[in-house]
C-alpha positions in Angstrom: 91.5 156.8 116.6 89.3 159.3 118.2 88.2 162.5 117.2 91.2 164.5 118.8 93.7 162.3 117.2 91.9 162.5 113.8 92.3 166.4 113.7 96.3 166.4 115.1 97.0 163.3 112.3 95.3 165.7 109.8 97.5 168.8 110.9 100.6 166.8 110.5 99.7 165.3 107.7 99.0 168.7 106.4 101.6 170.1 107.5 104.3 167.6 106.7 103.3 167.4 102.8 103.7 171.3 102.5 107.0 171.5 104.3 108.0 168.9 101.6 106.4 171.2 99.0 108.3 174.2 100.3 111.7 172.5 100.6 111.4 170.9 97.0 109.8 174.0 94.9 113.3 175.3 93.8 114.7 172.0 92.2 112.7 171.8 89.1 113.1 175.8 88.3 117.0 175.2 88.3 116.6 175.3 84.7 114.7 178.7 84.7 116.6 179.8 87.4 120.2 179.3 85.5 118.7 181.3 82.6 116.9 184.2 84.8 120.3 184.5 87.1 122.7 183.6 84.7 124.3 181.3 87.4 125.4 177.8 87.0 124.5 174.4 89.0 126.6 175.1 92.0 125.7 178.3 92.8 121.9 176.9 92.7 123.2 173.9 95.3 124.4 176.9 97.6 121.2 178.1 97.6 119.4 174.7 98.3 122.3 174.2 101.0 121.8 177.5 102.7 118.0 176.4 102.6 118.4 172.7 103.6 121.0 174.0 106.1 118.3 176.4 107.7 116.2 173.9 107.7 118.2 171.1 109.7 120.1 173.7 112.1 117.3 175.1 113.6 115.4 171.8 114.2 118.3 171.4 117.5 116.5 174.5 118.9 112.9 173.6 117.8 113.4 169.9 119.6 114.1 171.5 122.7 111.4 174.0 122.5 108.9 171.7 121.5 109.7 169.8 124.8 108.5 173.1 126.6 105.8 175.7 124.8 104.2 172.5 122.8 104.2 171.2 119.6 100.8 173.2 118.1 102.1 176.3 119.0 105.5 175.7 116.8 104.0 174.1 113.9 101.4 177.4 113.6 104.6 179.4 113.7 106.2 177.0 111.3 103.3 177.5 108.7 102.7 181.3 109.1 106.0 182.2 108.9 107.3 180.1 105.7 104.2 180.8 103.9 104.5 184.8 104.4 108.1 184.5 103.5 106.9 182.1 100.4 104.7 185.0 99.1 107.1 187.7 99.6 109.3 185.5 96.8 107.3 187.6 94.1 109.4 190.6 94.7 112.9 188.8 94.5 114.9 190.4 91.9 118.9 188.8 92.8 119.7 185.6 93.3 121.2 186.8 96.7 118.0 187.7 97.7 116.5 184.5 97.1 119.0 182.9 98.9 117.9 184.8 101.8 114.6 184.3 101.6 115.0 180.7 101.3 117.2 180.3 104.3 114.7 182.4 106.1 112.0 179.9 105.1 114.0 176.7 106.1 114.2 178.1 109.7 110.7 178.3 110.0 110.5 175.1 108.7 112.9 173.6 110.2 110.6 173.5 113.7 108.0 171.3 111.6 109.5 167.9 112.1 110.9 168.0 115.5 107.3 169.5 116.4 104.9 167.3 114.4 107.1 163.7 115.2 106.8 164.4 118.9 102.7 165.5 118.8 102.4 162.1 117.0 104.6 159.8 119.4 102.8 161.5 122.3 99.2 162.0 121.4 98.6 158.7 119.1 98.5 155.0 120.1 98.7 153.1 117.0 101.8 154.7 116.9 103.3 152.6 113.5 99.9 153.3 111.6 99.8 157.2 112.8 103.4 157.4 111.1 102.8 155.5 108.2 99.6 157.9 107.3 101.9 160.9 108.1 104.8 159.3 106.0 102.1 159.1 103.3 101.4 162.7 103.3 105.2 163.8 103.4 106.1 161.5 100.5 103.2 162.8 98.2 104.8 166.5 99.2 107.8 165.2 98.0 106.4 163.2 94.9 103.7 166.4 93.9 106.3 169.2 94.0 108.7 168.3 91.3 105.3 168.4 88.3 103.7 171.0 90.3 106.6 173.2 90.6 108.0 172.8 87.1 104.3 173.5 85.7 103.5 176.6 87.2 107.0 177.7 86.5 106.7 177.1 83.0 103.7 178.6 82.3 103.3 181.7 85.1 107.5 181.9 85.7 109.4 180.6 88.5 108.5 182.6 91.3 104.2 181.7 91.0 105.3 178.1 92.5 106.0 179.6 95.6 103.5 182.4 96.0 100.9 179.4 95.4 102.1 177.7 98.1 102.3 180.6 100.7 98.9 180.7 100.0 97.8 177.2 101.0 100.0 177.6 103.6 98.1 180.1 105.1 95.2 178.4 105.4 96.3 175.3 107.2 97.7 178.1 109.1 94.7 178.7 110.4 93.7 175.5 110.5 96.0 175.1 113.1 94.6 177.6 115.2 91.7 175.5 116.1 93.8 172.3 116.8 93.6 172.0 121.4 96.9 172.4 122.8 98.1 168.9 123.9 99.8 169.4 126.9 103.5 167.7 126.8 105.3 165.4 129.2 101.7 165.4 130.8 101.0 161.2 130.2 99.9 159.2 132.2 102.0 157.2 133.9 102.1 154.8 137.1 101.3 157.1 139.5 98.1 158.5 137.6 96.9 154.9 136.4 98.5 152.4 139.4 100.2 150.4 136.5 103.6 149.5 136.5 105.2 151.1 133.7 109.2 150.3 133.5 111.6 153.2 133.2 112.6 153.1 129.7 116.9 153.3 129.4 118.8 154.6 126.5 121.1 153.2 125.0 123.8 156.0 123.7 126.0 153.7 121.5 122.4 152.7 119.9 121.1 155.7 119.3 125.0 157.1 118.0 124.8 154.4 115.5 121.7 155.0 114.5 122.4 159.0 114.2 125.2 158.3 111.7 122.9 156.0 109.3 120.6 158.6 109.3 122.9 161.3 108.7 124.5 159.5 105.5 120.8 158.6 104.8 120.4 162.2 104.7 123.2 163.0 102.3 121.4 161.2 99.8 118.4 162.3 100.3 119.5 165.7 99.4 121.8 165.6 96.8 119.4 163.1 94.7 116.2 165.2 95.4 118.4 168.3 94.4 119.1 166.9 90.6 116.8 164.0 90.4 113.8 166.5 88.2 117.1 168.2 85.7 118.8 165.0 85.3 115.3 162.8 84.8 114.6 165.5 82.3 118.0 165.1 80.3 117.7 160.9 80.4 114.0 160.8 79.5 112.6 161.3 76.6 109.2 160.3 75.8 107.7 160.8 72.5 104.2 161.5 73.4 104.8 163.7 76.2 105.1 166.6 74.1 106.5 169.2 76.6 109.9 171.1 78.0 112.7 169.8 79.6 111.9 171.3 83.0 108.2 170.5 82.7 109.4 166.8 81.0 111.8 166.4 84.1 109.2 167.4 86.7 106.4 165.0 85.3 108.7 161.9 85.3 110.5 162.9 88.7 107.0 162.9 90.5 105.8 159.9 89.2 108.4 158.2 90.5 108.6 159.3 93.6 104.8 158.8 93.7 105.9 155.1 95.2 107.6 156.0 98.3 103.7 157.1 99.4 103.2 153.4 99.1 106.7 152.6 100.7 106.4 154.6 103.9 102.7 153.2 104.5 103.9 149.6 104.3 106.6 150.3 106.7 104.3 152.0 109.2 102.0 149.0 109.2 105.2 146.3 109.4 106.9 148.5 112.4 104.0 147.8 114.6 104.5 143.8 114.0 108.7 143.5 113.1 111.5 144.9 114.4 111.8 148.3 113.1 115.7 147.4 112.8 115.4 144.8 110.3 113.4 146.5 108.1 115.7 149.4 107.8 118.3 147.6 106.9 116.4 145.6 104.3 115.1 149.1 103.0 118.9 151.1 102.6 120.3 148.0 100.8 117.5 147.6 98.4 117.6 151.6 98.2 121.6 151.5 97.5 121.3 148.6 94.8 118.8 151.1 92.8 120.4 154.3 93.5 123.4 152.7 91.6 121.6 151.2 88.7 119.6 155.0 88.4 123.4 156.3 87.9 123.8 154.4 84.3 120.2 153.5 83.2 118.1 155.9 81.0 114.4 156.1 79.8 112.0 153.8 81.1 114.8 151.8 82.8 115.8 154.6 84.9 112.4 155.6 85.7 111.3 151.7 86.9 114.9 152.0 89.0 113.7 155.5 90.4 110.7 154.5 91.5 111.9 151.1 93.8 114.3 153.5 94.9 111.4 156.2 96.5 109.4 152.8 97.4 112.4 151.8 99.6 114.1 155.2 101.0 111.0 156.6 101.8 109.9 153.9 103.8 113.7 154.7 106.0 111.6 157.8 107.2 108.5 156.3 108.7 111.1 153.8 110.4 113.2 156.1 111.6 110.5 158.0 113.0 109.0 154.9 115.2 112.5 153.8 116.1 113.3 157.1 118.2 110.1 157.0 119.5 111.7 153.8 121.2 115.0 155.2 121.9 113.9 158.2 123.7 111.7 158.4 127.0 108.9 160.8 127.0 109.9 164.7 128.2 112.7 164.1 126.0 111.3 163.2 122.7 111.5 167.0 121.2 115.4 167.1 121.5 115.5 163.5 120.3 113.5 164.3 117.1 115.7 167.4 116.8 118.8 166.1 116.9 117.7 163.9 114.1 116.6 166.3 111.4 119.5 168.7 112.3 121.5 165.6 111.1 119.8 164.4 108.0 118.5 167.8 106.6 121.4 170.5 108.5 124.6 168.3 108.2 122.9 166.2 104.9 122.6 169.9 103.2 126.2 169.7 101.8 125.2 167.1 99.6 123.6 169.6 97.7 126.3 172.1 97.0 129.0 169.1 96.6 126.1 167.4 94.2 126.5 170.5 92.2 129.7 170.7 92.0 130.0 167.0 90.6 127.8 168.1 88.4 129.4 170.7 86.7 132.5 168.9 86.8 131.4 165.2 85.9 127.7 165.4 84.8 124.5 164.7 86.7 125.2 160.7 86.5 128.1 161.7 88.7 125.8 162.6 91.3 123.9 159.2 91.8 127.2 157.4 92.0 128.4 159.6 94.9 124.9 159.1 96.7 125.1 155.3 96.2 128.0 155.4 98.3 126.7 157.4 100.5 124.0 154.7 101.2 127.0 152.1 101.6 128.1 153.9 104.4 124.2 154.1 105.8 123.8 150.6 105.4 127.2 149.4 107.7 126.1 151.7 110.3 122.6 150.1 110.4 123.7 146.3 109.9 125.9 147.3 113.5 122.6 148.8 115.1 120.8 145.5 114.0 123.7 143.2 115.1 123.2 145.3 118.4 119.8 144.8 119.0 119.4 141.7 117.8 118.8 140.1 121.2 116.7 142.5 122.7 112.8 141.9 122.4 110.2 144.2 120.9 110.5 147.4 123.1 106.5 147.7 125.1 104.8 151.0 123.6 103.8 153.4 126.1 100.2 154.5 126.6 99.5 157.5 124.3 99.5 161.1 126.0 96.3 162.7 127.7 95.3 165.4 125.4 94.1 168.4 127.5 91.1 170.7 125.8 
């Protein structure tokens, strides 16, 4: 990698671990947050839904954007505005006003992905290894926030997780500023190199099938991510970790997750040399097999189950990343990533609000069980995609975009 693509993987990477950070803070306060609001576990699911809901709706309008003013300029906007809207959490006093604030900071959020997926498809060769290192730094978002969250909240209350985070999120902010403005749908091509580069076709019932795995896919993500640091810190119980339930469930929760770092690495590596097909399909059944035995299993059972699970759904992500980057040509990349995350973050925000509600009706366990069939469902719509492309050689990667200073 040059120097250029060193910086823009280090924005992303950046910026992909903090949107993580900013869409997982409230999960592992619901405990402090049922006793500060006097609310219950499905009214704290509407609030991660209006959030999550935020944050996959407007990715449809930040994919088309992003195919248009640029990628840099979106993600800058992305980090200023959640990170404001983070810090401006210290004067919340309802929950109905931090249900506002929190959809407010999923939109700004929501134009991360769609942004940062495209700048990498367009700007990086080593295409599989440039989403790998991002998947890396998106899965150690995920994995940090749970102990990090819980922490601070236990110790300086439940709204210093999210002031700290404005905070950091300001300065990559400004790190952004000094990131060149790639110019989009500006590659070479033919005409500018006299090589013959085919016209890439899409495949509508592909990428169809592919959009409902990932939608189910993202189902699960959220309804599991939701409850996984409350009901980790009801199941566990570890004698020498001498510490609260919320602090207890955060600990566990993150070093669990700590693996799917590993998982979406491997897969970035593997896409370059496999069929990206293949190994999603092995990844969602090996994922659904451990989602169910998570469901059932306690102590150090159920954290050994949780943390195959992250290994193999996180590694889905980096996947599913490289895989559009196939399925859609160039100037329409943006939309393509768009359409995606409106999908597995808008639509998969429901899970969260109909998690809670299982879990006030059935218990937490309930939860898991409803996201392992969710996965089911993920893995039949992938084994079609595979059975699909199953004759069709490994796509040729384009040439990686000019970056203009």
């Amino acid at each position: 990698m040059n120097k250029e693509e060193k910086k823009i993987i280090g924005l992303t990477s950046a910026s992909h671990s903090l949107v993580h950070l900013f869409e997982g803070v409230l999960p592992p306060l619901i405990p402090l947050l049922i006793g500060e609001f006097g609310t219950d576990y499905f009214h704290l699911g509407m609030v991660v839904t209006v959030f999550s809901y935020a944050f996959g709706a407007g990715s449809l309008p930040a994919g088309f954007f992003v195919d248009r003013v640029g990628s840099r300029r979106l993600l800058s906007f992305y980090l200023f505005g959640a990170s404001i809207l983070c810090i401006a959490v210290w004067s919340v006093q309802s929950l109905l006003a931090y249900g506002v604030i929190m959809g407010f900071i999923g939109l700004f959020c929501s134009t991360y992905h769609p942004a940062g997926n495209s700048l990498i498809s367009l700007s990086i060769r080593e295409k599989g290894r440039a989403f790998g290192i991002h998947g890396i730094a998106g899965s150690l978002g995920v994995a940090v926030v749970p102990v990090l969250s819980a922490w601070l909240g236990s110790f300086l209350g439940w709204r210093a997780p999210h002031v700290a985070l404005g905070i950091v999120g300001i300065g990559v902010g400004l790190y952004s500023l000094t990131i060149s403005r790639p110019t989009f749908g500006k590659v070479r091509n033919a005409k500018d190199s006299g090589e013959e580069v085919p016209e890439q076709a899409i495949s509508y019932v592909n990428v169809a099938v592919f959009f409902l795995s990932a939608t189910a896919l993202g189902l699960t993500y959220k309804g599991i991510m939701t409850f996984l640091p409350a009901y980790m810190g009801k199941r566990v119980q570890l004698g020498f970790m001498h510490m609260d339930t919320v602090a207890l469930g955060g600990t566990v929760a993150t070093i669990a997750l700590l693996s799917g770092a590993v998982g979406q690495y491997i897969a970035g590596r593997l896409v370059d040399f496999y069929r990206a097909e293949k190994i999603y399909l092995v990844s969602v059944l090996i994922a659904t097999a451990f989602v169910f035995l998570m469901a059932w299993s306690s102590e150090f059972l159920l954290i050994a189950a949780a943390v195959i699970y992250a290994f193999f759904f996180f590694s889905t992500q980096t996947v599913q990343n490289y895989i559009l980057s196939t399925y859609f040509p160039r100037g329409h990349q943006g939309l393509g990533y768009g359409i995606h995350f409106f999908l597995s973050f808008g639509v998969g925000s429901t899970a969260a609000a109909a998690a809670g509600y299982l879990a006030d009706r059935f218990g937490l366990a309930s939860v898991f069980y409803f996201m392992g069939f969710c996965l089911i469902f993920s893995s039949i719509f992938v084994t079609i995609l595979v059975a699909r492309t199953q004759s069709i050689g490994k796509e040729l990667e384009p040439s990686g975009a000019e970056i203009q200073e």
